[in-house]
C-alpha positions in Angstrom: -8.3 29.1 -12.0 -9.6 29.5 -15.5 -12.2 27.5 -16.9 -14.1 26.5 -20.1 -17.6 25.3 -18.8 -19.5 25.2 -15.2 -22.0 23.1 -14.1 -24.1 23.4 -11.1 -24.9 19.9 -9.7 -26.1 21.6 -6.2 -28.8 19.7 -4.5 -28.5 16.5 -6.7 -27.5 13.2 -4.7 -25.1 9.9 -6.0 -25.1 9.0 -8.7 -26.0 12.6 -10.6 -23.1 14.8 -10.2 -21.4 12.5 -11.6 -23.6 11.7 -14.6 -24.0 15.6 -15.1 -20.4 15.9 -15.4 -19.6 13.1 -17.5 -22.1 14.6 -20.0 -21.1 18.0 -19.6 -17.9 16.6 -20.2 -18.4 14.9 -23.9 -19.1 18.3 -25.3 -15.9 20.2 -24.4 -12.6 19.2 -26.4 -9.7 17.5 -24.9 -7.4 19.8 -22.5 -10.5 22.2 -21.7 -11.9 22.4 -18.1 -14.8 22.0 -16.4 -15.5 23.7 -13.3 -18.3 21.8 -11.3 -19.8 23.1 -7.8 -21.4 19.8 -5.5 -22.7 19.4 -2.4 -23.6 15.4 -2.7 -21.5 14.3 0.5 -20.6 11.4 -1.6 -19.0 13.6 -4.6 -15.4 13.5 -2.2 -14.8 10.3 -3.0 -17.1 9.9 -6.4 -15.3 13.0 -8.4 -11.7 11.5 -7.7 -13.1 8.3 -8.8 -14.8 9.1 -11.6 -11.9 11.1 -12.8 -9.5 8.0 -12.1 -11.9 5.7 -13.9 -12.7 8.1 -17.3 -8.8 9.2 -17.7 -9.7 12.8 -16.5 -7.3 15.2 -14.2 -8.9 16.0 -10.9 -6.8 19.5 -11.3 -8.2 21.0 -8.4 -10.6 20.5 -5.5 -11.8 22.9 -2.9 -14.3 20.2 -0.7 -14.2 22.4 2.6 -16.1 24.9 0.5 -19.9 24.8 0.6 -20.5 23.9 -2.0 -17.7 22.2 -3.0 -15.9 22.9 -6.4 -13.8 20.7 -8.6 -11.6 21.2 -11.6 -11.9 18.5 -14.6 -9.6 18.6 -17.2 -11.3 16.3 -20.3 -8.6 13.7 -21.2 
């Protein structure tokens, strides 16, 4: 899948992935994608969530991965 940014939030627990990506987030335009690798436990259900909450599109998850990898798309 194509995508416009990465961030590595390897090795940082709850709340930071999420906190990384929301910042990471503010500097790419609307429609662009950010490809983010995790391996918080807690990022399967906080990713989805965050996503949910901030009006982002989970567009694609891969969390039998190690790490795991997630596609944003910024709202």
């Amino acid at each position: 899948m194509d995508y416009d940014a990465e961030l590595d939030a390897t090795g940082l627990l709850c709340p930071l992935p999420v906190l990384r990506a929301r910042k990471r987030l503010m500097a790419l335009d609307s429609g662009q994608v950010l490809r983010m690798l995790a391996d918080d436990p807690a990022a399967i259900i906080d990713v989805p969530h965050f996503c949910t909450e901030q009006g982002h599109q989970l567009v694609a998850s891969d969390t039998d991965s190690d790490p795991q990898v997630y596609f944003l798309r910024k709202s």
